[in-house]
C-alpha positions as CSV (number, residue, x, y, z in Angstrom):
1,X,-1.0,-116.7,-8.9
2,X,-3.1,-120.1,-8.9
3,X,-1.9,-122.1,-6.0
4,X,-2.1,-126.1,-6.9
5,X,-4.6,-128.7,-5.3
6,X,-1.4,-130.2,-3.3
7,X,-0.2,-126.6,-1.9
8,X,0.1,-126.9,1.9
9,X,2.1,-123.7,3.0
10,X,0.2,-120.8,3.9
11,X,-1.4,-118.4,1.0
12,X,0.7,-116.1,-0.4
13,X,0.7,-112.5,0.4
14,X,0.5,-110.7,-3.0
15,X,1.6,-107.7,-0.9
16,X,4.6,-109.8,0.3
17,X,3.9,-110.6,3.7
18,X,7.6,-111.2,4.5
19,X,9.1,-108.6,1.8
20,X,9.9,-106.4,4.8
21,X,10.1,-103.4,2.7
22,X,10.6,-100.9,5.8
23,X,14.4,-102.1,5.9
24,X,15.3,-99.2,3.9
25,X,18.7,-100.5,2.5
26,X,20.5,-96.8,3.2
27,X,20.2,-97.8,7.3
28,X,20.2,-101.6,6.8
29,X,24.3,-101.6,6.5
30,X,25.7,-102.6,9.8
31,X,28.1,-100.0,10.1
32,X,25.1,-97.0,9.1
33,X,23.0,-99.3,11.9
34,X,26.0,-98.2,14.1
35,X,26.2,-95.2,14.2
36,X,22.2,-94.3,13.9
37,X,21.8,-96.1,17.2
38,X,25.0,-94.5,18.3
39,X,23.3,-91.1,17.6
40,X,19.7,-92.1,18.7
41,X,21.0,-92.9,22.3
42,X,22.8,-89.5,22.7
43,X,19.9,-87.0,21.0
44,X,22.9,-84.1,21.6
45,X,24.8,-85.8,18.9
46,X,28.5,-87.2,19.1
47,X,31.8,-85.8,17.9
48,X,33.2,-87.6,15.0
49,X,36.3,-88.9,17.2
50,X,33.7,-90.8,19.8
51,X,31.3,-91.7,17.1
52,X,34.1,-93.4,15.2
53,X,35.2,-95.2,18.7
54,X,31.9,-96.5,19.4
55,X,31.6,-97.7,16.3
56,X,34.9,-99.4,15.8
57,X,35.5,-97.3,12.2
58,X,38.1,-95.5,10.6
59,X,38.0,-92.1,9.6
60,X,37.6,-93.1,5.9
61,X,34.6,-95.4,6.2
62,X,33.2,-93.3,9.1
63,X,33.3,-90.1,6.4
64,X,31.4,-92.3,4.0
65,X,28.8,-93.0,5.4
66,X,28.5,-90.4,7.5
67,X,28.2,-89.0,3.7
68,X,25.4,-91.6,2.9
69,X,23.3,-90.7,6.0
70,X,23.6,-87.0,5.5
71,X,22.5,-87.6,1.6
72,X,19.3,-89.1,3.1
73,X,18.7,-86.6,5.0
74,X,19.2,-88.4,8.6
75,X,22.1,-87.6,10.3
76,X,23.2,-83.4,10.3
77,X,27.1,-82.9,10.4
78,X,28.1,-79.2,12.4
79,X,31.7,-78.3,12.1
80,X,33.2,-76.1,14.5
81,X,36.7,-75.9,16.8
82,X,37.3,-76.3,20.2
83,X,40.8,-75.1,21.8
84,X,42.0,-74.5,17.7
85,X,41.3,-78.1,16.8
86,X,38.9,-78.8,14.3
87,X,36.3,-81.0,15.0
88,X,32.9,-82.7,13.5
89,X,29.6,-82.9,15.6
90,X,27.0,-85.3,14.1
91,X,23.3,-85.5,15.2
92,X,20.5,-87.3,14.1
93,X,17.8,-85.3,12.6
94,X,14.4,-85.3,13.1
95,X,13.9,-87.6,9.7
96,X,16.3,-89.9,10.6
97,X,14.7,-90.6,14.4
98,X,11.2,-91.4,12.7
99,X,12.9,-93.3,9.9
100,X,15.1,-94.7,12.2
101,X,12.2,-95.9,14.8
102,X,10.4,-97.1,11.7
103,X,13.3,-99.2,11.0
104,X,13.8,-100.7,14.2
105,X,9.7,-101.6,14.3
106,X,10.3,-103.3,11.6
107,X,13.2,-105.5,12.6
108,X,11.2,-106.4,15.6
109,X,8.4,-107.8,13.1
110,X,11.1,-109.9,11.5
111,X,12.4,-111.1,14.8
112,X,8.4,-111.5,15.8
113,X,7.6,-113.6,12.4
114,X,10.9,-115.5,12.4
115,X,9.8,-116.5,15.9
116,X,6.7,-117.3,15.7
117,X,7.4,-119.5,12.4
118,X,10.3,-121.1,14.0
119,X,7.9,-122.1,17.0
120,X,5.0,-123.0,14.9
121,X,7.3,-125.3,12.6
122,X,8.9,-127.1,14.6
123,X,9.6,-130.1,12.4
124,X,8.6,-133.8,12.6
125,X,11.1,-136.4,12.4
126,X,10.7,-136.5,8.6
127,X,11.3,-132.8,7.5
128,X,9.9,-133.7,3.9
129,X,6.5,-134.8,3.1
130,X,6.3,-138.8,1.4
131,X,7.5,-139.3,-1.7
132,X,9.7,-136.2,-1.6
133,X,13.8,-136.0,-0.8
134,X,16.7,-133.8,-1.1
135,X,17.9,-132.3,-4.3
C-alpha cells in the first residue's frame, strides 16, 4: 500500500494493528461472554438452573449456546440427578480457560489502545485539517 505525500495518521499495520483477531467471534456474543465468565469464576462449574440465573437467559437460548460453547470445545456439559430431578452441570474446560484468558487479554488491549488513542487525540478546536469539511 503506497501511502500519499499528505498522509498524516500513523503507518498502517499490514498485520492490522487494530484487527484484534483474538476476539474469537464464538466467545465475543454477550450472552456466551456470560456465561464463560460465569463459569471461569466458579472452576467447579454451575448447574444449568443458576447458570441460566446469573445470566438472565431462558432455557432455550441458555441450551443454545451452551450448544455453541460445547461445539468449540470450551464449556463440558455432565448430566446427572439429584433427589430424582434431572439436572445439567456445566464447567469450563481446560480449552476454554486458555482461550477464554486469551480473550479477555485481548479485550484489555482494545480497552489499552482505545485509551491511549483517545488520550493522545484529543482534538483541537477544529477537528478537520484546512480546507477539509463534513460530508
Amino acid at each position: 500500500m503506497t501511502r500519499s505525500p499528505e498522509s498524516t495518521g500513523p503507518e498502517p499495520d499490514p498485520g492490522g494493528r487494530f484487527a484484534y483477531h483474538g476476539l474469537l467471534r464464538v466467545i465475543h456474543e454477550r450472552a456466551r461472554l456470560g456465561i464463560l465468565t460465569s463459569l471461569a469464576t466458579n472452576p467447579a462449574g454451575l448447574f444449568f438452573i443458576d447458570l441460566r440465573k446469573l445470566c438472565a437467559l431462558t432455557d432455550g437460548n441458555l441450551s443454545r449456546h451452551l450448544a455453541a460453547l460445547k461445539e468449540a470445545g470450551l464449556v463440558l456439559v455432565l448430566r446427572g440427578s439429584s433427589g430424582g430431578r434431572p439436572q445439567s452441570l456445566v464447567k469450563i474446560t481446560a480449552t476454554g480457560r486458555v482461550r477464554f484468558t486469551e480473550y479477555i487479554a485481548e479485550l484489555e488491549r482494545v480497552v489499552s489502545d482505545a485509551m491511549e488513542r483517545s488520550d493522545a487525540g484529543e482534538e483541537a478546536a477544529e477537528p478537520w485539517p484546512d480546507g477539509w469539511s463534513p460530508a
